[in-house]
BALOBA-1460 file (C-alpha; in Angstrom, 3 decimals):
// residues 361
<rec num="1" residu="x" x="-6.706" y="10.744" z="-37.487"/>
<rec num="2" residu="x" x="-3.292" y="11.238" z="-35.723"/>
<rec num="3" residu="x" x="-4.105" y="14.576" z="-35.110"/>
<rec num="4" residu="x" x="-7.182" y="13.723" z="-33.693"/>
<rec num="5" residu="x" x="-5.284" y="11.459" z="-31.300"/>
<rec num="6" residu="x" x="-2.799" y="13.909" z="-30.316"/>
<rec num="7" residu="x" x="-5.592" y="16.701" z="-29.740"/>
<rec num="8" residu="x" x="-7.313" y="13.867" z="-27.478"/>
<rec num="9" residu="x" x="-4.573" y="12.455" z="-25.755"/>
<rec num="10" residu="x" x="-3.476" y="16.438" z="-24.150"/>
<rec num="11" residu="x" x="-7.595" y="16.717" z="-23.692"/>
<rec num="12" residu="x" x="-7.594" y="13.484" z="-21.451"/>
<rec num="13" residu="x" x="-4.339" y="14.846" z="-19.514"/>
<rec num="14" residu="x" x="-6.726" y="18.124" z="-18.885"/>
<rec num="15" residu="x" x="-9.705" y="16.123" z="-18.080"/>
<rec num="16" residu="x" x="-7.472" y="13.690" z="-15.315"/>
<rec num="17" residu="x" x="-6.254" y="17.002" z="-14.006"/>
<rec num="18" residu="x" x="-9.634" y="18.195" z="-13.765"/>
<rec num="19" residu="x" x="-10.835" y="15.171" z="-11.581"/>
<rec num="20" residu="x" x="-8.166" y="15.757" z="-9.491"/>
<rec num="21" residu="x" x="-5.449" y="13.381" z="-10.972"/>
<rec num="22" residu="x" x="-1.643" y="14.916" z="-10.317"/>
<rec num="23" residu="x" x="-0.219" y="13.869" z="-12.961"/>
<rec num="24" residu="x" x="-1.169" y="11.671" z="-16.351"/>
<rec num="25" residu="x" x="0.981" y="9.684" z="-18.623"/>
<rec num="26" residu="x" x="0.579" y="7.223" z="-21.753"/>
<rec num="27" residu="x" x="2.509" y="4.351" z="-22.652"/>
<rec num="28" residu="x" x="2.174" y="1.558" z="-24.659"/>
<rec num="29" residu="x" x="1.610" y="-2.345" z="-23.283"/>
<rec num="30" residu="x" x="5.526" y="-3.495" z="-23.773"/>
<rec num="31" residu="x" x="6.371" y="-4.545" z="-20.441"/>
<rec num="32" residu="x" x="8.118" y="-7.544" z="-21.600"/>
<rec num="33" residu="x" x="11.536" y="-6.990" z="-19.354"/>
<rec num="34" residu="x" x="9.236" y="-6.237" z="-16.124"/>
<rec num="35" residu="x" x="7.198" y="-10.170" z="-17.060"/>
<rec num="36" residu="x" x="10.749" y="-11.356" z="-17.030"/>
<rec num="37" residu="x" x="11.782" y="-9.616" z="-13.557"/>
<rec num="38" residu="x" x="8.209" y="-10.826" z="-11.827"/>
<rec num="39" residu="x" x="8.847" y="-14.322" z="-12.870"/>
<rec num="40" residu="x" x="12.365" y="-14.375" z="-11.326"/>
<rec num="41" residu="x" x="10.580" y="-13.054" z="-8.245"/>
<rec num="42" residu="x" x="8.408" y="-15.671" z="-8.250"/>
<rec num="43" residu="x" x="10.812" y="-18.114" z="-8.583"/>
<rec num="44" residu="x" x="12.623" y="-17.192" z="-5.630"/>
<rec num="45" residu="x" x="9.530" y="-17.357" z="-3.382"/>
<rec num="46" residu="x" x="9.410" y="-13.874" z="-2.146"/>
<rec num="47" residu="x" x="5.729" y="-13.484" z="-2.894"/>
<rec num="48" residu="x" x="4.988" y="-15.378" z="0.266"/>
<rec num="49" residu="x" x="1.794" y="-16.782" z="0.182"/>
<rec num="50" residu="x" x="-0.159" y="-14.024" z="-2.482"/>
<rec num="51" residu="x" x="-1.358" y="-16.530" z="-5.122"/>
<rec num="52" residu="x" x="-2.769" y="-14.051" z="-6.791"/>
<rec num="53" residu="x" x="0.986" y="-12.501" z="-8.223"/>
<rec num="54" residu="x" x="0.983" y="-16.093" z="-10.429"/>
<rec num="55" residu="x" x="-2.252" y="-16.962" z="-10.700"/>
<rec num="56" residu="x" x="-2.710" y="-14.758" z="-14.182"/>
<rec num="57" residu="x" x="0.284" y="-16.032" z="-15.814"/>
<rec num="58" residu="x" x="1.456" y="-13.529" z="-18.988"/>
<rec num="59" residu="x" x="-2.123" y="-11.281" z="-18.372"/>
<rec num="60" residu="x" x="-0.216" y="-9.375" z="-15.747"/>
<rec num="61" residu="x" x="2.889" y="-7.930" z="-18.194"/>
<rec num="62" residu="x" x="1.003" y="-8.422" z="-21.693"/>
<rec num="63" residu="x" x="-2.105" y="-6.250" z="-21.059"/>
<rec num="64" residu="x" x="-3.879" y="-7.026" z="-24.917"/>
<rec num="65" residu="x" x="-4.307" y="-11.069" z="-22.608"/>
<rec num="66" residu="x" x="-6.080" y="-9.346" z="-19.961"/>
<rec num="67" residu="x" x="-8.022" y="-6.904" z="-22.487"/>
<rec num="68" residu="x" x="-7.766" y="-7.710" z="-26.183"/>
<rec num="69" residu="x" x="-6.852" y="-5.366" z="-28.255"/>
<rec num="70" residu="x" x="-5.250" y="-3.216" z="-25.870"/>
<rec num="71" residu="x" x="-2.742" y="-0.442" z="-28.086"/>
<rec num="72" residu="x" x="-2.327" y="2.223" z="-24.759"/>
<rec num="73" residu="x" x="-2.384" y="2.277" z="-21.166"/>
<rec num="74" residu="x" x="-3.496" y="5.442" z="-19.566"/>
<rec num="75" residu="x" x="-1.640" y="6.354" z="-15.986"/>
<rec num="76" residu="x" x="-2.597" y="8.834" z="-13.254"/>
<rec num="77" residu="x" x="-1.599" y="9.831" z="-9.642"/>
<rec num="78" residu="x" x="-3.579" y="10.941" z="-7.079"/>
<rec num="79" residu="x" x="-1.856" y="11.871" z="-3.972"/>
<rec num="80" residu="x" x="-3.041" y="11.188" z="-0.172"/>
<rec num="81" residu="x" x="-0.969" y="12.088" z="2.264"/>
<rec num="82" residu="x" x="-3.459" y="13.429" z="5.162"/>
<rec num="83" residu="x" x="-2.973" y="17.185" z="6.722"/>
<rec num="84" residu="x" x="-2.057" y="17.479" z="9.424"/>
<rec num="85" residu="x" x="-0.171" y="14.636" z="10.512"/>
<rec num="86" residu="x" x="2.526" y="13.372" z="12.849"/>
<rec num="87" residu="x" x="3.722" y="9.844" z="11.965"/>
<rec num="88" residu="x" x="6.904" y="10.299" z="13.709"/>
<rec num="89" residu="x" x="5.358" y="10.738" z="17.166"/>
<rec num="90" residu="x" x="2.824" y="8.063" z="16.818"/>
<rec num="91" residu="x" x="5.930" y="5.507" z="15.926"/>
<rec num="92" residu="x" x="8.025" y="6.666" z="19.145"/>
<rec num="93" residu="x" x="4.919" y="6.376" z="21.322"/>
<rec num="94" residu="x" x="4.818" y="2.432" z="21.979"/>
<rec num="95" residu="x" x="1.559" y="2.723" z="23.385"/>
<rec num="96" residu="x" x="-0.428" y="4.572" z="20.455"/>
<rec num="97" residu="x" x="-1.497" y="2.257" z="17.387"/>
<rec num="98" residu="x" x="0.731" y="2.892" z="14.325"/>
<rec num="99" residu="x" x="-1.359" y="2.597" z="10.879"/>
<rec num="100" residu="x" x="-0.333" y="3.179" z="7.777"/>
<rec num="101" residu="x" x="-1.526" y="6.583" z="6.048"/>
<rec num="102" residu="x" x="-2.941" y="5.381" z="2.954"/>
<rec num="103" residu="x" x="-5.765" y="3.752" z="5.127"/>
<rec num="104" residu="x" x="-6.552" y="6.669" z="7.941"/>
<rec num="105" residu="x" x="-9.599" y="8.263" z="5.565"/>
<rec num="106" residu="x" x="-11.805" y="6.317" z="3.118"/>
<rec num="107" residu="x" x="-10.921" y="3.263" z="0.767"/>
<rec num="108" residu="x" x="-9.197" y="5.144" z="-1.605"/>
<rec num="109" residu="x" x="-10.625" y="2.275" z="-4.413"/>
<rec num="110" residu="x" x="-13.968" y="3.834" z="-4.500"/>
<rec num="111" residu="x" x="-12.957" y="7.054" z="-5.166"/>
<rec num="112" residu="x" x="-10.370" y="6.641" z="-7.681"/>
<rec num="113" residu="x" x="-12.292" y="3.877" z="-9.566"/>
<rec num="114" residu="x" x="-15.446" y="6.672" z="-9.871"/>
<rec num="115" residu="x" x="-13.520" y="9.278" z="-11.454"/>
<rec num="116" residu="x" x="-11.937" y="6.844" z="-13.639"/>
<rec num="117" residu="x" x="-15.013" y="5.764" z="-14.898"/>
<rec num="118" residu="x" x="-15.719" y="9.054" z="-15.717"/>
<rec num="119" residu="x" x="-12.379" y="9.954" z="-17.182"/>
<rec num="120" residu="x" x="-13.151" y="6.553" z="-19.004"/>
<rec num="121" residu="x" x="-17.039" y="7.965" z="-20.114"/>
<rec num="122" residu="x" x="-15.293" y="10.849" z="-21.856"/>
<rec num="123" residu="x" x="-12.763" y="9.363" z="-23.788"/>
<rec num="124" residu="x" x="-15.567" y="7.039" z="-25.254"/>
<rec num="125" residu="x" x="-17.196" y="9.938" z="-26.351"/>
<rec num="126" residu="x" x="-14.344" y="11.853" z="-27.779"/>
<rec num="127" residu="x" x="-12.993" y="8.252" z="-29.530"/>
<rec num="128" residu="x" x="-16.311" y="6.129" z="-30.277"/>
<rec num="129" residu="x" x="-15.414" y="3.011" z="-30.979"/>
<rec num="130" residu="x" x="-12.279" y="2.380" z="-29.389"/>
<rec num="131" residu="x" x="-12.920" y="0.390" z="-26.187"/>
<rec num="132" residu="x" x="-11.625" y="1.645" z="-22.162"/>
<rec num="133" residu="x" x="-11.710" y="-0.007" z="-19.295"/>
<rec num="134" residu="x" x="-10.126" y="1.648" z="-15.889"/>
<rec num="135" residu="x" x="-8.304" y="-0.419" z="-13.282"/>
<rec num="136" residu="x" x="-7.833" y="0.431" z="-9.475"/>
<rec num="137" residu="x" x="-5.608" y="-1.957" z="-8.098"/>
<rec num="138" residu="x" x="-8.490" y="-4.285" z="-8.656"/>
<rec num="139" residu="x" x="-6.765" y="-6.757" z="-11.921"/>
<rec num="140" residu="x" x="-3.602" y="-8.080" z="-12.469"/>
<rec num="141" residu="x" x="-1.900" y="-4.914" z="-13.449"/>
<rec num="142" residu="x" x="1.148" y="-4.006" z="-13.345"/>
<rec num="143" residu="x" x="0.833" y="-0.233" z="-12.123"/>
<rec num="144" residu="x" x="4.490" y="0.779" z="-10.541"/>
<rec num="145" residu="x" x="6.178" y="-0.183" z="-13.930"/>
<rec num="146" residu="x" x="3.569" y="0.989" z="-16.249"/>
<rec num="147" residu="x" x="3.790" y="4.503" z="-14.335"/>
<rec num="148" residu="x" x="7.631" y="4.315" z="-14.956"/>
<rec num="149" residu="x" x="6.638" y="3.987" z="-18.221"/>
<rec num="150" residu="x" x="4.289" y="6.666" z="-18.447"/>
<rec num="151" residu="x" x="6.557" y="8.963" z="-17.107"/>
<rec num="152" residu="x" x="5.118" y="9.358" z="-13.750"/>
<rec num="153" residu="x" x="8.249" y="8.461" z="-11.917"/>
<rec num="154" residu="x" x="11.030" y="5.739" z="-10.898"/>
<rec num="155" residu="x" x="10.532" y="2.792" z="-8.774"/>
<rec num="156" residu="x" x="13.017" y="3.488" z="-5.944"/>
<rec num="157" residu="x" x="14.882" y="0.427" z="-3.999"/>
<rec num="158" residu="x" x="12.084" y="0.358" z="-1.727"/>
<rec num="159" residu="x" x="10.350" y="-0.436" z="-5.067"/>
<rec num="160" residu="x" x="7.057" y="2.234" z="-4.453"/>
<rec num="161" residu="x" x="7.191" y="4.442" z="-6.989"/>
<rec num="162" residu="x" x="8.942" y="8.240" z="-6.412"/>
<rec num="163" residu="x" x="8.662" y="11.571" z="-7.790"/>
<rec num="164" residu="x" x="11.591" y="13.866" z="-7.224"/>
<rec num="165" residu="x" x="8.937" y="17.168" z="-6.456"/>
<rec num="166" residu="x" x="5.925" y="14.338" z="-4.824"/>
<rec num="167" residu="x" x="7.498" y="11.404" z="-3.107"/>
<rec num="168" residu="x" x="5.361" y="8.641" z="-2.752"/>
<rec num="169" residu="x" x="2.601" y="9.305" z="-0.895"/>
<rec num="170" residu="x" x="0.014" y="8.767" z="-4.207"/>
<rec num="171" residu="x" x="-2.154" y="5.779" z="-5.250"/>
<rec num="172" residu="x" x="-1.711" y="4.603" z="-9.447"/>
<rec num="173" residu="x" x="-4.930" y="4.005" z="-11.290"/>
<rec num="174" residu="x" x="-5.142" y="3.183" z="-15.315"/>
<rec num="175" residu="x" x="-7.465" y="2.740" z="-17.730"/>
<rec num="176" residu="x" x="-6.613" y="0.298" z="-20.626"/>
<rec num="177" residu="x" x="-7.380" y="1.571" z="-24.288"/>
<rec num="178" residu="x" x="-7.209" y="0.191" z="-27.658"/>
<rec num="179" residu="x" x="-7.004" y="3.765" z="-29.322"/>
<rec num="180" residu="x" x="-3.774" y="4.157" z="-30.585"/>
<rec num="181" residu="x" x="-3.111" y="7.717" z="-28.726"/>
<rec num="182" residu="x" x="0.858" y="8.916" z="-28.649"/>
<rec num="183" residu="x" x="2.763" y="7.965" z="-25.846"/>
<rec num="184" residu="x" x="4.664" y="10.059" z="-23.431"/>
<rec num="185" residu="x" x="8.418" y="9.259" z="-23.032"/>
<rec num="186" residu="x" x="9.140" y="6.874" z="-19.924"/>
<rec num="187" residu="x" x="10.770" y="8.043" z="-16.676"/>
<rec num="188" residu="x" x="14.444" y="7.476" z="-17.493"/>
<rec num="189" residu="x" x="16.717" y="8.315" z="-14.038"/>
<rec num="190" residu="x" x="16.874" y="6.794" z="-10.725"/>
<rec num="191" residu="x" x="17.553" y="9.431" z="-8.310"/>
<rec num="192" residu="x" x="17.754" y="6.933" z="-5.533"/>
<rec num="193" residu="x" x="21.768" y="7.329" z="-5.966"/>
<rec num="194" residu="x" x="23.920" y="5.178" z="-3.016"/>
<rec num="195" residu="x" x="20.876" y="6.116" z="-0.558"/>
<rec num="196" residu="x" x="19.498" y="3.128" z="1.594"/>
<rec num="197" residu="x" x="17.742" y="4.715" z="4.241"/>
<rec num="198" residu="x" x="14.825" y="2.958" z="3.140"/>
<rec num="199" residu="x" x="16.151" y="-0.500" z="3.109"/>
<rec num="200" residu="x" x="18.397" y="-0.039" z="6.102"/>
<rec num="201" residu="x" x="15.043" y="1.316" z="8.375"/>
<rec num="202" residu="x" x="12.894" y="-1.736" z="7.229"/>
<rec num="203" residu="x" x="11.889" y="-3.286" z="11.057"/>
<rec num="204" residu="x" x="11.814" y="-6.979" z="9.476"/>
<rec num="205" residu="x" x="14.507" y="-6.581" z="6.763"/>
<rec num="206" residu="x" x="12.029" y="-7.019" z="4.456"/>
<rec num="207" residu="x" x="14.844" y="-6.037" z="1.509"/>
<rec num="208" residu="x" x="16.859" y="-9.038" z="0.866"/>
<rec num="209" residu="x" x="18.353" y="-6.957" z="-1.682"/>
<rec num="210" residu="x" x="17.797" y="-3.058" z="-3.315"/>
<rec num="211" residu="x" x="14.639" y="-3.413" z="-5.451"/>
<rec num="212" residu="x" x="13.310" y="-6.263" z="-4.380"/>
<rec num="213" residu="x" x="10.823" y="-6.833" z="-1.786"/>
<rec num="214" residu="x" x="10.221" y="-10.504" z="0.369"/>
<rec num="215" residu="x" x="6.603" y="-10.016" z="1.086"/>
<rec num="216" residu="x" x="6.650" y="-12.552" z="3.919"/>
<rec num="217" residu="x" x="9.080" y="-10.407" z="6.036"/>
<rec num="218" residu="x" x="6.985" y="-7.187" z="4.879"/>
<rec num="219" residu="x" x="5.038" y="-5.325" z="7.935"/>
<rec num="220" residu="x" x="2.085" y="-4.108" z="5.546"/>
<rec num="221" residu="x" x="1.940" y="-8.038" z="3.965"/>
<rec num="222" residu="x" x="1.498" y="-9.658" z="7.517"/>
<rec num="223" residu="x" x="-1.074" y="-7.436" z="9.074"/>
<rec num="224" residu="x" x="-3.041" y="-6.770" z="5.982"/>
<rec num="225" residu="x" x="-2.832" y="-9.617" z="3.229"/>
<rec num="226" residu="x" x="-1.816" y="-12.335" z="5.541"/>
<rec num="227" residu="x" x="-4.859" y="-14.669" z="6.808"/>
<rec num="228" residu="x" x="-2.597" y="-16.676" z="9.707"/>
<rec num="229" residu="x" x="-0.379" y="-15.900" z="12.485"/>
<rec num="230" residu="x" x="2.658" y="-13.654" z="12.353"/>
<rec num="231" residu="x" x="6.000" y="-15.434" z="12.870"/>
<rec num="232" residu="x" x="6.806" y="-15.019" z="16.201"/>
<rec num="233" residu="x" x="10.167" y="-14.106" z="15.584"/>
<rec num="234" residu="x" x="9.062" y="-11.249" z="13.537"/>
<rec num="235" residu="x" x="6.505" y="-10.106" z="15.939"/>
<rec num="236" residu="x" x="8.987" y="-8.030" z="18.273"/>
<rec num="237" residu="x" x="10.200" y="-6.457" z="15.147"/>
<rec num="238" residu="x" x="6.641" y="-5.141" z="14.514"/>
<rec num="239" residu="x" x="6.855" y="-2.324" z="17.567"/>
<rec num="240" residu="x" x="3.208" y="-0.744" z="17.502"/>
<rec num="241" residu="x" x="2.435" y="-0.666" z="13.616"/>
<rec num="242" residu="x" x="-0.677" y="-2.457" z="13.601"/>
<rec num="243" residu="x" x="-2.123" y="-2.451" z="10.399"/>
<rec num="244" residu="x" x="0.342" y="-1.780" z="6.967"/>
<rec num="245" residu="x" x="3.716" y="0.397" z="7.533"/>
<rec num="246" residu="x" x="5.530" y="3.534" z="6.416"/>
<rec num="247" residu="x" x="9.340" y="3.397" z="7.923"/>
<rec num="248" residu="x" x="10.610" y="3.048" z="4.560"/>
<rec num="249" residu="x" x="8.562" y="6.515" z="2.599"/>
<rec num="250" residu="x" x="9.407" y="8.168" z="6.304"/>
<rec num="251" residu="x" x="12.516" y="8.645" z="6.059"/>
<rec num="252" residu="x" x="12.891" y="8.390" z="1.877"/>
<rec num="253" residu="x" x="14.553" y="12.215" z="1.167"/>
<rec num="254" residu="x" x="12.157" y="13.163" z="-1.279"/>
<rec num="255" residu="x" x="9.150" y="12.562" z="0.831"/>
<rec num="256" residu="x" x="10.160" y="16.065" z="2.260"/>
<rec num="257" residu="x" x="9.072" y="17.410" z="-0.746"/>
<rec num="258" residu="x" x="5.350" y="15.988" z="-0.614"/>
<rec num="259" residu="x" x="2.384" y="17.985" z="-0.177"/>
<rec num="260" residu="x" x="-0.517" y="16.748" z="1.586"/>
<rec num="261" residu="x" x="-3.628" y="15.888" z="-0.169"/>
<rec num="262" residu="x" x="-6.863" y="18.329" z="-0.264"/>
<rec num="263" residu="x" x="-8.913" y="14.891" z="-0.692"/>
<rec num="264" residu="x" x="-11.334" y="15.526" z="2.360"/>
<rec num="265" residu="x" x="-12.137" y="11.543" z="2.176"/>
<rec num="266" residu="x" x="-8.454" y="10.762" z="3.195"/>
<rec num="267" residu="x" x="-8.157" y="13.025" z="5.928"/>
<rec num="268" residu="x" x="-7.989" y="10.801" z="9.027"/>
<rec num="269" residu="x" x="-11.270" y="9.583" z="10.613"/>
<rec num="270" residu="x" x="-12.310" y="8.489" z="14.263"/>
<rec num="271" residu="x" x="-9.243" y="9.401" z="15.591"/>
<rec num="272" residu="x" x="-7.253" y="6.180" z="14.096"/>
<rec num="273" residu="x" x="-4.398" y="8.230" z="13.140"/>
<rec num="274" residu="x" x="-3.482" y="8.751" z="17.074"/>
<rec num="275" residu="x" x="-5.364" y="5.893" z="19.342"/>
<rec num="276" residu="x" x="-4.028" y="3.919" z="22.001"/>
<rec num="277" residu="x" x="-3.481" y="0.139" z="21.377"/>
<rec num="278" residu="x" x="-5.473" y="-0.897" z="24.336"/>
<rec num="279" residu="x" x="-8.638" y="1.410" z="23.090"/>
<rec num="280" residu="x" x="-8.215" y="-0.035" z="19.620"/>
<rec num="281" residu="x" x="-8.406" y="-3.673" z="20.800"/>
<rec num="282" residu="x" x="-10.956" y="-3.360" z="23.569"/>
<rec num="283" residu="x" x="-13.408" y="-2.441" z="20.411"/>
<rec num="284" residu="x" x="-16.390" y="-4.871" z="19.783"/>
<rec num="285" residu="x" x="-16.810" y="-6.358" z="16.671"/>
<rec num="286" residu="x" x="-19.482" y="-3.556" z="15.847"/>
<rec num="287" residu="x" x="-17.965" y="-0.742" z="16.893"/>
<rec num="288" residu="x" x="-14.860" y="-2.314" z="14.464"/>
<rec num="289" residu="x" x="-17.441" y="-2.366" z="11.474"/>
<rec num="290" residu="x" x="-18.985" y="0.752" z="12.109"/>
<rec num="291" residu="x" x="-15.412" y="2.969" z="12.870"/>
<rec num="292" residu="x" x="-13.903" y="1.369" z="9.454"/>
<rec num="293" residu="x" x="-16.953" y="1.368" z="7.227"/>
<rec num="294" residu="x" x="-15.806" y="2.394" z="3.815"/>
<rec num="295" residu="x" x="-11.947" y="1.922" z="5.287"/>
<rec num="296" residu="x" x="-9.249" y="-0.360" z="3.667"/>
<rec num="297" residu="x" x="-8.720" y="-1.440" z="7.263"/>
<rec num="298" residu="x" x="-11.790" y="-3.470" z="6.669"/>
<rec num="299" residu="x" x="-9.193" y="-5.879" z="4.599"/>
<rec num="300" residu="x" x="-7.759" y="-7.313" z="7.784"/>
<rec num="301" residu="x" x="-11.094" y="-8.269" z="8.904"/>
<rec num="302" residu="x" x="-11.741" y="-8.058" z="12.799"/>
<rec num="303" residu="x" x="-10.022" y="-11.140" z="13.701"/>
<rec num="304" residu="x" x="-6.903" y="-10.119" z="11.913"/>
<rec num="305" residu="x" x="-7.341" y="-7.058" z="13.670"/>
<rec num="306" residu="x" x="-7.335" y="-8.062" z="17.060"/>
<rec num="307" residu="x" x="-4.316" y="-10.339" z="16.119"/>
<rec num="308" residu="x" x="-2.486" y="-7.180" z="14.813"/>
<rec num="309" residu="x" x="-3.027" y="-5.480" z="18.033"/>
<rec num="310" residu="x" x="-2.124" y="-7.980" z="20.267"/>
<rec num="311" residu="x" x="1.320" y="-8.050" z="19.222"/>
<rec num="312" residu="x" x="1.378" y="-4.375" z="19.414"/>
<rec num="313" residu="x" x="0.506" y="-4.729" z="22.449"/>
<rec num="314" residu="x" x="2.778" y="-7.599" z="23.373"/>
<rec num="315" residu="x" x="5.468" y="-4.965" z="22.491"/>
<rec num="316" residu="x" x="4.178" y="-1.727" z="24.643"/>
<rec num="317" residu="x" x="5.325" y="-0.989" z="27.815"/>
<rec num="318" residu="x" x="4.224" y="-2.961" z="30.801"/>
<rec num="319" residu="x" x="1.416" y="-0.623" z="32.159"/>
<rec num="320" residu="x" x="-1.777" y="-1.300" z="33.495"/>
<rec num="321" residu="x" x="-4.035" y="-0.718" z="30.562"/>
<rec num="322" residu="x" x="-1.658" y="-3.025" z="28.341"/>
<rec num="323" residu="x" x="-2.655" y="-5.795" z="30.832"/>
<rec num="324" residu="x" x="-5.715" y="-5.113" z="31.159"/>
<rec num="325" residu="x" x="-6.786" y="-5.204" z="27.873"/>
<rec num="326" residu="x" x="-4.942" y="-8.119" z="27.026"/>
<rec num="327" residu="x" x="-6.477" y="-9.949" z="29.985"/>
<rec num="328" residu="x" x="-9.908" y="-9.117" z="28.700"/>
<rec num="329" residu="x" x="-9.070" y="-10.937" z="25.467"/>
<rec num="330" residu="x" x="-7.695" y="-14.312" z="26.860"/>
<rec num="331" residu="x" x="-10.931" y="-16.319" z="26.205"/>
<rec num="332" residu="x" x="-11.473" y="-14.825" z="22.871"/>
<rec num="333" residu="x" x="-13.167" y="-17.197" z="20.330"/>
<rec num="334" residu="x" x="-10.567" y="-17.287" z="17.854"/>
<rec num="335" residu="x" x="-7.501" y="-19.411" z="18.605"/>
<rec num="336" residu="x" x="-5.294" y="-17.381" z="16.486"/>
<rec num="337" residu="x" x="-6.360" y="-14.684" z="18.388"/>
<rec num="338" residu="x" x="-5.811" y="-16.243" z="21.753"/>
<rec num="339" residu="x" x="-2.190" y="-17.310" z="20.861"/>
<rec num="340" residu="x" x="-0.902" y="-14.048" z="19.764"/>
<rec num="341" residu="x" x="-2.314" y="-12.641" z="23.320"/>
<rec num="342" residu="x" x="-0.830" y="-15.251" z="25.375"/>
<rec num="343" residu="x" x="2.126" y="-14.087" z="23.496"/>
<rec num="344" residu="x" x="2.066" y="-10.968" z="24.085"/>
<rec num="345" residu="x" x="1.190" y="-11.559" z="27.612"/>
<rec num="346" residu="x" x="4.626" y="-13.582" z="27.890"/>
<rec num="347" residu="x" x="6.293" y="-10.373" z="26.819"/>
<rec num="348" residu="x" x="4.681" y="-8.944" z="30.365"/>
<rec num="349" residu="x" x="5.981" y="-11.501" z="32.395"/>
<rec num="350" residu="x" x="8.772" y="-10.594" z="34.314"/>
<rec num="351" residu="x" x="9.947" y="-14.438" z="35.148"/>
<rec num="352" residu="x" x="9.955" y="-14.482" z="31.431"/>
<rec num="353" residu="x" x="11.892" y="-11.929" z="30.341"/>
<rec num="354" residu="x" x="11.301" y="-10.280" z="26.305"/>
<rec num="355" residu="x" x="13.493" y="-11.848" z="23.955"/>
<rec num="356" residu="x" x="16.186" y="-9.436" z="22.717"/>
<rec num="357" residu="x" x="14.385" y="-8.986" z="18.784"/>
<rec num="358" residu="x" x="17.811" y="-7.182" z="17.614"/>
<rec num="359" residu="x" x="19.682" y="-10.309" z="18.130"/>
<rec num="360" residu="x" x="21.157" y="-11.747" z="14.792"/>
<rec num="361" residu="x" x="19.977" y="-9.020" z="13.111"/>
């Protein structure tokens, strides 16, 4: 029977290859010393308001409480950088709309959790009756250390996970199995060396510390995850990225060595990955549902949207379509919505000079 499990285990990695996984690895469900590091992190508060990091207790770092009789976890990579692409002139433009590049084509859930599936289909039939069940970001799972694991890479200080040839532009999937298959050997250097570049680039100082992350100072937490008003204070910090960020995989040294995805689904779509701020967040609520249908940007829902904009725009340059579109907005329904444009309209007013962000800092 070992044999059989070897012979399957280096047909899976073929099959994930053949769906268009970059890489594959197998570990086993001791993550014991990452429970203990998630629980200090909780302690200290830096999960901000995302319940959902403690609501599972010990299912998150003992997989067989999540699914019983879980032996293996199964990793994979699938990389989405988009091609072409210019995230460096977008960021220096203060009047373009900065989003992340995970989030520029399709929700990348759909796709991955489909060809898991099918991954999942085959191992059933080459191992009936073990039991599979794939995960896309979509459980309490912890991916980035199961990866590490799996030997699919090292979490860097930015704590994303980094592959000395592919950088970090990838998305982590797994599939949970209770077949007993041999595990690869876990990722066992940190390359990240005395480099900070990513922690020292952070707009909000979201790194109180290398490795660890405070998710209420965190760009991508308070225009995606978070349901309320941004700080004020952090707002100036926030430039033009309006939904998620990328400073600190940017300017990470072995992002140079990335290649860009041939996923056609996460090439860029409706122009998002080089709008204006004031086209963005003159959009109606249907043209916002129909230009991110199947999108992750959907996540921030349309409110949350026009929040994230209007700060972007609170921080653009003082020209006549910044005004005007925040002008058209000053009635809007939503009170959060109206604040953060009176806000940003303060940051026009010239008897009310901007607030120098960089102070302290």
């Amino acid at each position: 029977m070992t044999d059989d499990l070897t012979a399957t285990a280096q047909r899976i990695r073929d099959w994930a290859h053949d769906l268009g996984f970059q890489a594959v690895g197998i570990t086993d469900t001791h993550l014991e010393e990452t429970g203990q590091q998630l629980n200090q992190w909780l302690e200290r508060g830096l999960n901000a308001d995302l319940s959902y990091m403690s609501a599972h207790g010990e299912k998150r770092y003992r997989p067989a409480q999540l699914v019983e009789g879980t032996e293996r976890i199964i990793a994979v990579r699938l990389d989405y950088r988009p091609e072409p692409d210019d995230p460096d002139t977008v960021l220096a433009d203060d009047e373009k709309a900065y989003i992340t590049r995970y989030s520029l084509g399709r929700d990348y859930h759909k796709l991955m959790r489909k060809r898991l599936a099918k991954l999942a289909k085959w191992i059933d039939e080459a191992l009936p009756g073990y039991y599979h069940r794939a995960f896309v970001d979509s459980a309490p799972v912890m991916e980035k250390p199961i990866a590490v694991k799996a030997g699919l890479g090292w979490q860097g200080k930015h704590t994303l996970l980094l592959h000395p040839q592919a950088g970090s532009w990838f998305f982590l999937g797994e599939i949970y199995t209770s077949a007993p298959l041999p595990v690869d050997e876990p990722w066992a250097t940190d390359h990240c060396g005395t480099c900070t570049a990513c922690l020292d680039v952070c707009p909000t100082n979201a790194f109180p510390e290398p490795y660890v992350l405070d998710a209420g100072r965190c760009i991508s937490y308070l225009t995606i995850e978070n349901n309320g008003p941004i700080p004020e204070e952090l707002r100036p910090l926030m430039g033009n990225r309006v939904f998620g960020c990328d400073d600190c995989q940017l300017v990470c040294p072995f992002n140079k060595f990335s290649e860009s995805t041939e996923e056609p689904d996460f090439q860029p779509r409706h122009g998002l990955d080089n709008s204006t701020l004031a086209e963005l967040f003159l959009w109606d609520e249907e043209t916002f549902l129909k230009r991110t249908e199947g999108s992750a940007i959907r996540r921030a829902g349309y409110e949350g949207w026009l929040r994230n904009l209007a700060v972007g725009l609170g921080n653009a340059p003082s020209t006549i379509p910044v005004i005007e579109a925040l002008k058209a907005r000053t009635d809007y329904p939503s009170e959060m919505v109206r604040e953060h444009v009176q806000w940003a309209l303060r940051q026009h007013d010239p008897i009310s000079p901007r607030a120098d962000a960089s102070a302290g800092q």
